[in-house]
N, C-alpha and C positions, 0 to 999 in steps of 0.2 A: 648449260646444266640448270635444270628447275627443282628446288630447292624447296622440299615438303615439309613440315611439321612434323616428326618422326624423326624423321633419316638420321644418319649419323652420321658427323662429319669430325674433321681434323683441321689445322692451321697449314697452311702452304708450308710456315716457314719453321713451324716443329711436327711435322707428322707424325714420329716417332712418339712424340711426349705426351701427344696433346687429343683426346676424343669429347667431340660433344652432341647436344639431341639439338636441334631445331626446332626452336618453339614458334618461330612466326618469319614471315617471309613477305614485307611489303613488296616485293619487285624489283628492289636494292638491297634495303639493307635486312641483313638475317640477324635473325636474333635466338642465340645457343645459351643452353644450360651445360657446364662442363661437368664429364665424367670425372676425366685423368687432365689435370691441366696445372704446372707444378704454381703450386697457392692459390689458387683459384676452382679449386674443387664445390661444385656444388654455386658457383657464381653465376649470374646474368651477363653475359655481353653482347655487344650490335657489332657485325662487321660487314663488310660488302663483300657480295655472294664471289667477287675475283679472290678473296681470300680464303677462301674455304674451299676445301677437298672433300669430295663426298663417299663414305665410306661402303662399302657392296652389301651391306643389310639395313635393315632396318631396327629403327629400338624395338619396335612392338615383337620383333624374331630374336630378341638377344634372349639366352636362358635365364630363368632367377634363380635357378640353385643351383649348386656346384655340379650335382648329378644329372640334372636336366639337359637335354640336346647333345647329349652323349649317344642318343639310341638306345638298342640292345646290350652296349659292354656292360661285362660284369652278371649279365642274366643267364639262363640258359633257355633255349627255343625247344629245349626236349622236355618231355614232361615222363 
């Protein structure tokens, strides 16, 4: 698993709890900014890349508003 600056990842050993972005990638060790990570919100950490689960998007596709990447709900396509 190659391990980009972006991506989104989570902990092996709390998946449920825990999302982070990948700010750097020497070739071992990764280095995450946490989203949801409990007391460590908004933290720096290094871990090796066997530790980390890579999540199916990327940050730069996560939406920033609550309405955003919803589509069309809630609009009407007829005019």
């Amino acid at each position: 698993m190659a391990l980009s600056p972006g991506d989104v990842v989570s902990l092996l050993t709390s998946p449920d709890i825990t999302k982070g972005v990948v700010l750097s990638n020497d070739g071992y060790f990764i280095t995450v900014q946490w989203i949801t990570r409990p007391s460590m919100q908004g933290k720096v950490t290094t871990h090796r890349e066997a530790d980390l689960y890579k999540l199916a998007y990327r940050s730069s596709s996560l939406p920033t508003t609550a309405t955003e990447g919803r589509g069309a709900e809630g609009t009407s396509a007829e005019s």
